[in-house]
CHARMM-style PDB file with segment names, atoms N, HN, CA, C and O in Angstrom:
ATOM      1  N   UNK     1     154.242 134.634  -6.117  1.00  0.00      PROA
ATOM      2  CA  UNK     1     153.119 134.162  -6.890  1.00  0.00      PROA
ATOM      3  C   UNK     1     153.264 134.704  -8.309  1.00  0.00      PROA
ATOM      4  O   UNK     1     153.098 135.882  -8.626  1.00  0.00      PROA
ATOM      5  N   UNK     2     153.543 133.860  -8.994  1.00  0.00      PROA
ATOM      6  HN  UNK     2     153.678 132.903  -8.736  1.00  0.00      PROA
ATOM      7  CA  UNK     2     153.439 134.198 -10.848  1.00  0.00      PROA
ATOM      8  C   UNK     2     153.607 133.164 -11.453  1.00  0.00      PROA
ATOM      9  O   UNK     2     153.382 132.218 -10.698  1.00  0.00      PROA
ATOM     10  N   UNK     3     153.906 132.832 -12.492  1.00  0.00      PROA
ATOM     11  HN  UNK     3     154.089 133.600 -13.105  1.00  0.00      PROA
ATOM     12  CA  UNK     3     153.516 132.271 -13.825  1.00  0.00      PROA
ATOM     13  C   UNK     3     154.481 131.855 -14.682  1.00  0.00      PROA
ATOM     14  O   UNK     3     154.789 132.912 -15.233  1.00  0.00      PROA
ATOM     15  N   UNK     4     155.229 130.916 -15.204  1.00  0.00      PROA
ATOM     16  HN  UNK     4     154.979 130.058 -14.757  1.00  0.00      PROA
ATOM     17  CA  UNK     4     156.761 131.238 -15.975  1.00  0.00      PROA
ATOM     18  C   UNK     4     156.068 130.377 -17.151  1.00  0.00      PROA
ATOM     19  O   UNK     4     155.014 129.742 -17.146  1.00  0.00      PROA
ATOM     20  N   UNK     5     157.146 130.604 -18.278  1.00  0.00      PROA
ATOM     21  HN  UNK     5     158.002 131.120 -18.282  1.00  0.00      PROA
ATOM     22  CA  UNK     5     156.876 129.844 -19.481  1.00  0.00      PROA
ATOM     23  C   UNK     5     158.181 129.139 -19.612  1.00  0.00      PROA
ATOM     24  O   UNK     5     159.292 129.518 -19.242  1.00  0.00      PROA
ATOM     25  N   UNK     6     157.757 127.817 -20.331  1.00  0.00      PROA
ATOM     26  HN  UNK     6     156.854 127.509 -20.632  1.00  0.00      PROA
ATOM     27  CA  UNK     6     158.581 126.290 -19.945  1.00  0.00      PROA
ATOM     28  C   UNK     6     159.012 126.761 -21.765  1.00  0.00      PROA
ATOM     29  O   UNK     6     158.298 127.368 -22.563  1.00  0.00      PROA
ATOM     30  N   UNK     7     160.438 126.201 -21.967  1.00  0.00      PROA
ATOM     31  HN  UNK     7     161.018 125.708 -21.318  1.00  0.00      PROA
ATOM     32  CA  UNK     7     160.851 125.980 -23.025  1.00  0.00      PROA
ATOM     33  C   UNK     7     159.805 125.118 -24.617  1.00  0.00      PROA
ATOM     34  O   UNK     7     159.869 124.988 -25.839  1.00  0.00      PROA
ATOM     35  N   UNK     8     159.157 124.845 -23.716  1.00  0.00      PROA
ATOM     36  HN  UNK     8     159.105 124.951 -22.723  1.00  0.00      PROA
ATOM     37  CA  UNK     8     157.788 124.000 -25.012  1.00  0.00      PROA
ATOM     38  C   UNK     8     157.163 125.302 -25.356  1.00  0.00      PROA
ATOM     39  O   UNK     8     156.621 125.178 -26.455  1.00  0.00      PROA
ATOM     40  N   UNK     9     157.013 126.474 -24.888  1.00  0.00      PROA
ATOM     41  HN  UNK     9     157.453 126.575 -23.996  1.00  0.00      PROA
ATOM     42  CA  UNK     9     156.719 127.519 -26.097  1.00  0.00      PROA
ATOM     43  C   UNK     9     157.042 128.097 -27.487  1.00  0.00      PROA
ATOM     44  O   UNK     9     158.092 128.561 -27.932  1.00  0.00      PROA
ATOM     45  N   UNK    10     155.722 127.918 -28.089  1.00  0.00      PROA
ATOM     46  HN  UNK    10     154.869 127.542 -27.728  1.00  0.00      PROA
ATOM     47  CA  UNK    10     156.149 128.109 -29.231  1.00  0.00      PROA
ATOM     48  C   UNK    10     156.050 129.289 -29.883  1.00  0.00      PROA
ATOM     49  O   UNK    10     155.771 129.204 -31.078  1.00  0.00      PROA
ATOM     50  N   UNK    11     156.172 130.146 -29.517  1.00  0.00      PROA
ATOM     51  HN  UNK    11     156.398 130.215 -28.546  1.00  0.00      PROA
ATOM     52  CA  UNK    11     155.813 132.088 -29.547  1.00  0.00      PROA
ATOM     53  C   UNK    11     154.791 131.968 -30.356  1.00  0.00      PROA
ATOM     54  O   UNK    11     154.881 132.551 -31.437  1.00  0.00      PROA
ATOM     55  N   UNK    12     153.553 131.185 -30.054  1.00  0.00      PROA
ATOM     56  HN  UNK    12     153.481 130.711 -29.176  1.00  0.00      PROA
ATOM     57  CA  UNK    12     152.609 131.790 -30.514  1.00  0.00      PROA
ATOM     58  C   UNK    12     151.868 133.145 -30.601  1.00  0.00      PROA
ATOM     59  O   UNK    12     151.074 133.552 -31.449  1.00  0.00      PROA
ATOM     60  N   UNK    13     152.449 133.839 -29.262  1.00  0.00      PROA
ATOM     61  HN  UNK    13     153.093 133.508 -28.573  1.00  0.00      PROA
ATOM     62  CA  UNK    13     151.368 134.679 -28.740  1.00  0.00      PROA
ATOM     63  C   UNK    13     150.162 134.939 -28.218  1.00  0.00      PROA
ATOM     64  O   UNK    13     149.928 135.975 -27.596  1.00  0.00      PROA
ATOM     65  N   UNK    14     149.371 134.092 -28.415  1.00  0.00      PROA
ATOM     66  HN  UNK    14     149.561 133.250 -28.920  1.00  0.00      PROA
ATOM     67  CA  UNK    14     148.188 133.699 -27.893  1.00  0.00      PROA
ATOM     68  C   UNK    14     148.123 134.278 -26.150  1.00  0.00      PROA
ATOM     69  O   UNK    14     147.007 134.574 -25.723  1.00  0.00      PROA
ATOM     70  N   UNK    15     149.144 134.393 -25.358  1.00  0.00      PROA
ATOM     71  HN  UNK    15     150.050 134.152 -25.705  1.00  0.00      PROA
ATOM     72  CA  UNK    15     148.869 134.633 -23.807  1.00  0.00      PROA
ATOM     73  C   UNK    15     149.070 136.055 -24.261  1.00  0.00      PROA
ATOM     74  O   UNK    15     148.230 136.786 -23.736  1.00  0.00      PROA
ATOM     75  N   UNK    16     149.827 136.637 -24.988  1.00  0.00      PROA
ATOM     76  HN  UNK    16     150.509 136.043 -25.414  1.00  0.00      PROA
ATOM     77  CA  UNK    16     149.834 138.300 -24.795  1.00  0.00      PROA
ATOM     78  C   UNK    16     148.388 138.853 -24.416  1.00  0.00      PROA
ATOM     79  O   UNK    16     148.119 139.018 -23.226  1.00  0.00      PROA
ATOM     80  N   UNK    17     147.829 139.027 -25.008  1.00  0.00      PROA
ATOM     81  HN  UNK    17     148.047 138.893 -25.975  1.00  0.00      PROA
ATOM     82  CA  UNK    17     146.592 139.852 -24.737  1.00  0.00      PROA
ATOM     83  C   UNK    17     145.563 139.461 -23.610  1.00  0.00      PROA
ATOM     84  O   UNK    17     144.472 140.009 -23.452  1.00  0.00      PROA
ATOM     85  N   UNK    18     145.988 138.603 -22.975  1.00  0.00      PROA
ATOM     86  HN  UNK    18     146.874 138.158 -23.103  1.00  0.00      PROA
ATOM     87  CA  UNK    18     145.223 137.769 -22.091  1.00  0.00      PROA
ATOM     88  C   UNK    18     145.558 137.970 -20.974  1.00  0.00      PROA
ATOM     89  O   UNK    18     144.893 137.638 -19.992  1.00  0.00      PROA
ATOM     90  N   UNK    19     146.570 138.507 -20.946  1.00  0.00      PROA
ATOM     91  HN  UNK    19     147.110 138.776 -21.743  1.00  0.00      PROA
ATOM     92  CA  UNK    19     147.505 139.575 -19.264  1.00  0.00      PROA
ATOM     93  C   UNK    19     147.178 140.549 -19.083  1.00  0.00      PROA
ATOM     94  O   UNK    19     147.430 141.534 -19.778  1.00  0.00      PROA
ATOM     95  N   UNK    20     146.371 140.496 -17.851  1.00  0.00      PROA
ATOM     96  HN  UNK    20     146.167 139.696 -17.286  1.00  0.00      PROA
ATOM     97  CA  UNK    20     145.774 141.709 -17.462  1.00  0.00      PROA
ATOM     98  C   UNK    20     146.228 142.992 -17.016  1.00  0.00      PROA
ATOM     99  O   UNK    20     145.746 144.125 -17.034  1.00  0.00      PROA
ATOM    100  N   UNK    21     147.904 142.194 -16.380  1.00  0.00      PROA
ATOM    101  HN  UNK    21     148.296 141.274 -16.365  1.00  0.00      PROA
ATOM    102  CA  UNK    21     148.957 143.462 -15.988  1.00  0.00      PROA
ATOM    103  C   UNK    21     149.737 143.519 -16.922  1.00  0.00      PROA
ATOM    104  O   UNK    21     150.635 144.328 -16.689  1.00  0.00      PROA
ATOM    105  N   UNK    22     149.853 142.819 -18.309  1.00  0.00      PROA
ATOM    106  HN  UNK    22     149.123 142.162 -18.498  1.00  0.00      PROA
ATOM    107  CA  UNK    22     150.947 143.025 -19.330  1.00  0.00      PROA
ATOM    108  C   UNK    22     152.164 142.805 -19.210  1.00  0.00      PROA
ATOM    109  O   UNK    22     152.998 143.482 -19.811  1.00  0.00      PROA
ATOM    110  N   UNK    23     152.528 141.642 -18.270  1.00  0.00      PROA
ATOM    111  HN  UNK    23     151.850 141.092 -17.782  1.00  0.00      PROA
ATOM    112  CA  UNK    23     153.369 141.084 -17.629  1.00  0.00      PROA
ATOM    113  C   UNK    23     153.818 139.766 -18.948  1.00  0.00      PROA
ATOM    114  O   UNK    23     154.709 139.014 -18.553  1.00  0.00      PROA
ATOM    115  N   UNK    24     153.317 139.482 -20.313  1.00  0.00      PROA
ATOM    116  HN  UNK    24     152.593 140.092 -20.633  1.00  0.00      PROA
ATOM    117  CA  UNK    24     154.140 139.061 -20.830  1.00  0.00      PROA
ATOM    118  C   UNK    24     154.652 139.503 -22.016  1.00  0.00      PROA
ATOM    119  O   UNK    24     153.941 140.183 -22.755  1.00  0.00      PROA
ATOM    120  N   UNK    25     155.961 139.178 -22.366  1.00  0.00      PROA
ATOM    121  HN  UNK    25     156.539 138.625 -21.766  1.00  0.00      PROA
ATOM    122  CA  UNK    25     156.930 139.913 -23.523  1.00  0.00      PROA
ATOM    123  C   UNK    25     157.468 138.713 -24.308  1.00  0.00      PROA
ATOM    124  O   UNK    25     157.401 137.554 -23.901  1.00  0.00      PROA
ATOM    125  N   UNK    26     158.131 139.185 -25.739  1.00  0.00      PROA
ATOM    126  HN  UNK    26     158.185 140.127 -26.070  1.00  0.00      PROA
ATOM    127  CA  UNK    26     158.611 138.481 -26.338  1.00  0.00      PROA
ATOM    128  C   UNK    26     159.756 138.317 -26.190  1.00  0.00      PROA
ATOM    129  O   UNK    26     160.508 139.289 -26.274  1.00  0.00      PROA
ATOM    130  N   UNK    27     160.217 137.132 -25.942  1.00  0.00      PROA
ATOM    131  HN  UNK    27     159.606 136.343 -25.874  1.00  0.00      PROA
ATOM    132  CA  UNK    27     161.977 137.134 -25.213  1.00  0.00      PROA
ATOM    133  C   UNK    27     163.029 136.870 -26.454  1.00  0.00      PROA
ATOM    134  O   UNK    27     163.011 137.286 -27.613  1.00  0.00      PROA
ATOM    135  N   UNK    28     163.782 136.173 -25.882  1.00  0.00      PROA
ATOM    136  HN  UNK    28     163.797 135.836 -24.941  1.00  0.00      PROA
ATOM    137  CA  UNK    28     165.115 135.870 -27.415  1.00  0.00      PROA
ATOM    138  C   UNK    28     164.522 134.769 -27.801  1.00  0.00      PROA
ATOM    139  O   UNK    28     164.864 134.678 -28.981  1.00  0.00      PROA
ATOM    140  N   UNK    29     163.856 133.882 -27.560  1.00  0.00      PROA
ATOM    141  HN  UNK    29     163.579 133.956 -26.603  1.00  0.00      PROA
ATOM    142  CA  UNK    29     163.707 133.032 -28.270  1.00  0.00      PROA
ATOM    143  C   UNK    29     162.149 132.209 -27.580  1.00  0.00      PROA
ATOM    144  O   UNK    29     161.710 131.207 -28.144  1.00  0.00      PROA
ATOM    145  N   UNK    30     161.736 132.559 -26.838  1.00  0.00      PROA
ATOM    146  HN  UNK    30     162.092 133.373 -26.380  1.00  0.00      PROA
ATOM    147  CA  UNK    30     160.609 132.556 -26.238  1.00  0.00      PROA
ATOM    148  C   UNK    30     159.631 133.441 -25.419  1.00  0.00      PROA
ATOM    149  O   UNK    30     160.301 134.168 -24.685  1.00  0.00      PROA
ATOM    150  N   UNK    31     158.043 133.698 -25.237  1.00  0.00      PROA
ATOM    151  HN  UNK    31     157.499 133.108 -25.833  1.00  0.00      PROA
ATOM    152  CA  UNK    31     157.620 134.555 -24.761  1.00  0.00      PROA
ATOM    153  C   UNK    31     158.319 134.486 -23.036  1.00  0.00      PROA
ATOM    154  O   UNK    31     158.956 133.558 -22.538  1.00  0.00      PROA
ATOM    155  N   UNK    32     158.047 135.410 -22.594  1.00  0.00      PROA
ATOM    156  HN  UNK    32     157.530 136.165 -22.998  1.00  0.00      PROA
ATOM    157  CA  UNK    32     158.442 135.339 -21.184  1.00  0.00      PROA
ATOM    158  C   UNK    32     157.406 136.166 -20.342  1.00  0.00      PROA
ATOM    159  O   UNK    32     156.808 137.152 -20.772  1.00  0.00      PROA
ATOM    160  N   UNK    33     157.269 135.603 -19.018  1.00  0.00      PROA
ATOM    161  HN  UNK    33     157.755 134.802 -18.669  1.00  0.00      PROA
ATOM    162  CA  UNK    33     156.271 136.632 -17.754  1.00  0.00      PROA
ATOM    163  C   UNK    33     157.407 137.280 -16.551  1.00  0.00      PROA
ATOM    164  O   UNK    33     158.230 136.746 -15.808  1.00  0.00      PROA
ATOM    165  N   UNK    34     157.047 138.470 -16.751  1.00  0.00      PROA
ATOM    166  HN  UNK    34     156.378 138.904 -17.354  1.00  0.00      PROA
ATOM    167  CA  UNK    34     157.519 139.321 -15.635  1.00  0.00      PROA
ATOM    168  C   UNK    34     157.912 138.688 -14.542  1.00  0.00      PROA
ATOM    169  O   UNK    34     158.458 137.773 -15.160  1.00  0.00      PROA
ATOM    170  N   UNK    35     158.091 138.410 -13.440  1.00  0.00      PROA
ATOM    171  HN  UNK    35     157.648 139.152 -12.937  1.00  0.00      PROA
ATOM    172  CA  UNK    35     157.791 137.676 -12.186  1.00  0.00      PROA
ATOM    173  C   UNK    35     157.351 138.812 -10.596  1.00  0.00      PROA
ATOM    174  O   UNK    35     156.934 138.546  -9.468  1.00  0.00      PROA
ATOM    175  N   UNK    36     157.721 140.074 -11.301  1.00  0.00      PROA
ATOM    176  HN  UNK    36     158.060 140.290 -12.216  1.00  0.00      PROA
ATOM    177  CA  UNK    36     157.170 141.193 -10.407  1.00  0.00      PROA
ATOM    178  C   UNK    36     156.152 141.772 -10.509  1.00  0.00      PROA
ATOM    179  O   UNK    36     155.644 142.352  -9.549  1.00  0.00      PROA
ATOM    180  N   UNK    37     155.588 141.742 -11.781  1.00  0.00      PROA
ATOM    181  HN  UNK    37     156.000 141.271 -12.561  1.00  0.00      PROA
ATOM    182  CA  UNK    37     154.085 142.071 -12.471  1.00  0.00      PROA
ATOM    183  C   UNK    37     153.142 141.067 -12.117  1.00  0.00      PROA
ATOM    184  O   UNK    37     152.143 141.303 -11.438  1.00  0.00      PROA
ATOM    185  N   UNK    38     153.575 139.483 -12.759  1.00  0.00      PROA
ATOM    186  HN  UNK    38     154.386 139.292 -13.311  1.00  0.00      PROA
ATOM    187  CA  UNK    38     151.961 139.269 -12.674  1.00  0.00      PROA
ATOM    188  C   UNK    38     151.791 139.076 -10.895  1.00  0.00      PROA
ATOM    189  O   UNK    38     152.455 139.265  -9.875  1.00  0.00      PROA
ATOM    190  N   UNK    39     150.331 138.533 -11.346  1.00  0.00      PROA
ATOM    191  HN  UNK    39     149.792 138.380 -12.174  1.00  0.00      PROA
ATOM    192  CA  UNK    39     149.461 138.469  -9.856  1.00  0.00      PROA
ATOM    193  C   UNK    39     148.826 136.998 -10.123  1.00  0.00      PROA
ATOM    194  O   UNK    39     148.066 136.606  -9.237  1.00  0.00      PROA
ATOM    195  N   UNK    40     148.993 136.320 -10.992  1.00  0.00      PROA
ATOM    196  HN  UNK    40     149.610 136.639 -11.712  1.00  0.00      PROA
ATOM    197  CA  UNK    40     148.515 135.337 -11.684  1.00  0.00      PROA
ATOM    198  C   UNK    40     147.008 135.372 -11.852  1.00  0.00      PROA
ATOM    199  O   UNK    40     146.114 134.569 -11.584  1.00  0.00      PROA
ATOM    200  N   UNK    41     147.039 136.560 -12.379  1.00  0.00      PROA
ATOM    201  HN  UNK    41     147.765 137.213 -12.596  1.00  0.00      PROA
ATOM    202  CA  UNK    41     145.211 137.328 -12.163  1.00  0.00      PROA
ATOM    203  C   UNK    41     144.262 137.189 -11.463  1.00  0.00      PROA
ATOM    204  O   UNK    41     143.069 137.156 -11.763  1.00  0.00      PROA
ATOM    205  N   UNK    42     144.965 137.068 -10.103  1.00  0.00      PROA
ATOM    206  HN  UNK    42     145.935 137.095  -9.859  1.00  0.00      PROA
ATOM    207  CA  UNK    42     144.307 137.675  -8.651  1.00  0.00      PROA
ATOM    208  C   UNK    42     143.582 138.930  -8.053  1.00  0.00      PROA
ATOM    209  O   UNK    42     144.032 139.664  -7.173  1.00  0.00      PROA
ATOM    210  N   UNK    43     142.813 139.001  -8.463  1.00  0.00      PROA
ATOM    211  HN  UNK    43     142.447 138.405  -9.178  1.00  0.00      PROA
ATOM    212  CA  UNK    43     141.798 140.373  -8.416  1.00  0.00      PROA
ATOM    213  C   UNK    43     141.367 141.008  -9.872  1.00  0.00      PROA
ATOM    214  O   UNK    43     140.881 142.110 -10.126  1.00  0.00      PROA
ATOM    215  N   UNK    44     141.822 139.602 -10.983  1.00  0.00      PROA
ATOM    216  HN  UNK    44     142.217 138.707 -10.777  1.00  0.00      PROA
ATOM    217  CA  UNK    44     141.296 139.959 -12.471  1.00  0.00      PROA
ATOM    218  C   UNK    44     140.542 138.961 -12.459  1.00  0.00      PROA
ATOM    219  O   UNK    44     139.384 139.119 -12.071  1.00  0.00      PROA
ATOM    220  N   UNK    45     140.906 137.930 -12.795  1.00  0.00      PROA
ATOM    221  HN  UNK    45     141.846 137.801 -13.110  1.00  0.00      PROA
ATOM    222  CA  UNK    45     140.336 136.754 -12.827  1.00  0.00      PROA
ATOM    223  C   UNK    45     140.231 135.622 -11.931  1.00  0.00      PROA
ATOM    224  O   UNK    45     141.145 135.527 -11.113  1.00  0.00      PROA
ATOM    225  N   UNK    46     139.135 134.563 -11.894  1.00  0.00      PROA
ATOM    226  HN  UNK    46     138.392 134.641 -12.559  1.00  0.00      PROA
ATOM    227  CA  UNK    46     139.792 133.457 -11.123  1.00  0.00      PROA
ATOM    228  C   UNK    46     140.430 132.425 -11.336  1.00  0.00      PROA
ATOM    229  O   UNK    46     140.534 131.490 -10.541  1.00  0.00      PROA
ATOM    230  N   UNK    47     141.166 132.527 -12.982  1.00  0.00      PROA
ATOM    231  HN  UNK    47     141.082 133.286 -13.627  1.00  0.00      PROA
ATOM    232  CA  UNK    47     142.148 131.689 -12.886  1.00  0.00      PROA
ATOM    233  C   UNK    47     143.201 132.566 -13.775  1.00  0.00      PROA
ATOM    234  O   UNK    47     142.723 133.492 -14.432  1.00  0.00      PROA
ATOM    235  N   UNK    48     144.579 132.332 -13.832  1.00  0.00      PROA
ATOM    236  HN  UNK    48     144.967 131.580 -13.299  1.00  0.00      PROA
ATOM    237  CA  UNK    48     145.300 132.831 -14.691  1.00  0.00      PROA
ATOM    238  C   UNK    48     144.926 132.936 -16.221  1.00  0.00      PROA
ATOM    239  O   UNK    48     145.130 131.870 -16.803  1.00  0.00      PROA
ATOM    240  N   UNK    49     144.551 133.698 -16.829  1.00  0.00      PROA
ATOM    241  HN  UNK    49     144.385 134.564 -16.356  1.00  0.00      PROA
ATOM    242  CA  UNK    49     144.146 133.660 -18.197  1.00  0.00      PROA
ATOM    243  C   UNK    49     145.202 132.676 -19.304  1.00  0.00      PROA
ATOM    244  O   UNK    49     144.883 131.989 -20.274  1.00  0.00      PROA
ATOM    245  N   UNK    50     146.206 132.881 -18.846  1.00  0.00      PROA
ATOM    246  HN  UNK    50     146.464 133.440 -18.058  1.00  0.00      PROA
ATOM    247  CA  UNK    50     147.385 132.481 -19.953  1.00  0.00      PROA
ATOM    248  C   UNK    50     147.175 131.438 -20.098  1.00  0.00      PROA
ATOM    249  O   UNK    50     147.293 131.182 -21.297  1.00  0.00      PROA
ATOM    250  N   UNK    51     146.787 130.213 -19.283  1.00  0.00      PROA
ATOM    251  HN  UNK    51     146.692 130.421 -18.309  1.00  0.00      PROA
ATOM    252  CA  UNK    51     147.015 129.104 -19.342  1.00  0.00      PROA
ATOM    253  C   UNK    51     146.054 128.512 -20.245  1.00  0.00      PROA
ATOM    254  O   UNK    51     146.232 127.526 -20.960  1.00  0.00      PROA
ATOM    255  N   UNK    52     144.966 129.256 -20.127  1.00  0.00      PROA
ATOM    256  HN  UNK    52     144.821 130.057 -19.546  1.00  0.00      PROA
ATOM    257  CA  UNK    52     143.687 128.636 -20.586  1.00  0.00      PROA
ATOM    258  C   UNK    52     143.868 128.823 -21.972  1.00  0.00      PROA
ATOM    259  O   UNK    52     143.326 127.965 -22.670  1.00  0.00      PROA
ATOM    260  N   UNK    53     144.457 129.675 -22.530  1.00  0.00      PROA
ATOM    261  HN  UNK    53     144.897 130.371 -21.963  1.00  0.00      PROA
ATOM    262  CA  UNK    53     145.107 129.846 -23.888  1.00  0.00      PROA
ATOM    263  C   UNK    53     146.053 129.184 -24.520  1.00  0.00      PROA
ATOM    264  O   UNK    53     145.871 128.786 -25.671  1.00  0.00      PROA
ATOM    265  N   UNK    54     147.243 128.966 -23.828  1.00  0.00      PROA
ATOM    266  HN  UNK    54     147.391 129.289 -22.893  1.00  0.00      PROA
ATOM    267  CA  UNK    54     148.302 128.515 -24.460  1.00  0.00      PROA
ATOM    268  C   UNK    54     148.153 126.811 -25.040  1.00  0.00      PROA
ATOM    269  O   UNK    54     147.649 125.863 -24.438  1.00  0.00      PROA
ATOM    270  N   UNK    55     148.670 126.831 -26.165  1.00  0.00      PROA
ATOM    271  HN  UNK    55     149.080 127.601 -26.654  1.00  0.00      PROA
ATOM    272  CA  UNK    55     148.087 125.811 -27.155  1.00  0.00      PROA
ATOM    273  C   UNK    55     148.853 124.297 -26.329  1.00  0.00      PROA
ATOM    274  O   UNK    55     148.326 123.306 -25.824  1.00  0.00      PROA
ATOM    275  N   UNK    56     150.097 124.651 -26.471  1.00  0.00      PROA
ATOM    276  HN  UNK    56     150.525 125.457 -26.881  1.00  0.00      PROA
ATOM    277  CA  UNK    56     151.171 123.521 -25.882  1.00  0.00      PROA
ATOM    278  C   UNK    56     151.226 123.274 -24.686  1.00  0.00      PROA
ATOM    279  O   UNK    56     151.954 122.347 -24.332  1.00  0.00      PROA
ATOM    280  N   UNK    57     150.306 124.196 -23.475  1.00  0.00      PROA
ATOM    281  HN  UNK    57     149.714 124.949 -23.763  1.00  0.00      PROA
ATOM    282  CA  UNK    57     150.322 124.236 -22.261  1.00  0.00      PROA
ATOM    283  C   UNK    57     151.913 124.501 -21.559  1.00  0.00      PROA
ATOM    284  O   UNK    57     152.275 124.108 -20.451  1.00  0.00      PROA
ATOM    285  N   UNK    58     152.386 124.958 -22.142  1.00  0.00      PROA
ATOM    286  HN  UNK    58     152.092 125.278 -23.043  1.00  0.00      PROA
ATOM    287  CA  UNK    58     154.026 125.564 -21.447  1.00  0.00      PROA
ATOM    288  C   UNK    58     154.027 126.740 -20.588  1.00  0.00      PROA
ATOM    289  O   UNK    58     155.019 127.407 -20.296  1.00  0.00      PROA
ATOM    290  N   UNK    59     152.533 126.982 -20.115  1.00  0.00      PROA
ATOM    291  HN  UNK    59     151.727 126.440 -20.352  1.00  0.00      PROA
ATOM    292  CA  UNK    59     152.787 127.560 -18.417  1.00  0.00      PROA
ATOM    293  C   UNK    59     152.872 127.226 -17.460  1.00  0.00      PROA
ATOM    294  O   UNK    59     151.931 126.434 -17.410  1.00  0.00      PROA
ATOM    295  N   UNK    60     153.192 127.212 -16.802  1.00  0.00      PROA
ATOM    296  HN  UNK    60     153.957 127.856 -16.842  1.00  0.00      PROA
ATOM    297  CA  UNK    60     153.320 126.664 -15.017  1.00  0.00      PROA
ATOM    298  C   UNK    60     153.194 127.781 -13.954  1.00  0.00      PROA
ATOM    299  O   UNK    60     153.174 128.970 -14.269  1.00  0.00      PROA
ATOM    300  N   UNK    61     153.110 127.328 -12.649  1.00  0.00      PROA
ATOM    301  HN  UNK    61     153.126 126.361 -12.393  1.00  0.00      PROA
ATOM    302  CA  UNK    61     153.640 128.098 -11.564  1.00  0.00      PROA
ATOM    303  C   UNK    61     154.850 128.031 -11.732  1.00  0.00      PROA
ATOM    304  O   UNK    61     155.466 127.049 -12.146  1.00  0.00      PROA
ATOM    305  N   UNK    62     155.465 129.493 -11.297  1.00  0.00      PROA
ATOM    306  HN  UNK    62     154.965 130.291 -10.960  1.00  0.00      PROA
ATOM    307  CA  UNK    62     156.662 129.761 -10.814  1.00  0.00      PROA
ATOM    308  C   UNK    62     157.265 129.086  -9.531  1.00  0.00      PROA
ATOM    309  OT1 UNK    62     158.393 129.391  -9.144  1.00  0.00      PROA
TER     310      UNK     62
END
């Protein structure tokens, strides 16, 4: 159970602060999510925060 980011990211940043386990980073050329960290904010939230943020919608399930 986690969260990946699709090549349509545009390193906004916008999901950083919105991870409750801090499960996302800035990669080489796109943000990226942990896949051992998140929980897809399961016992934070009831929905994944990131998604509801991200402008281009380039999150998905893993």
């Amino acid at each position: 159970m986690s969260m990946k980011i699709t090549e349509e990211c545009i390193s906004c940043g916008a999901c950083v602060p919105e991870c409750p386990t801090e499960s996302i980073t800035e990669g080489d050329t796109i943000y990226v999510i942990n896949v051992d960290t998140c929980v897809e904010c399961e016992g934070h939230y009831d929905e994944p925060q990131c998604l509801s943020v991200c402008p281009v919608e380039s999150i998905v399930k893993a």
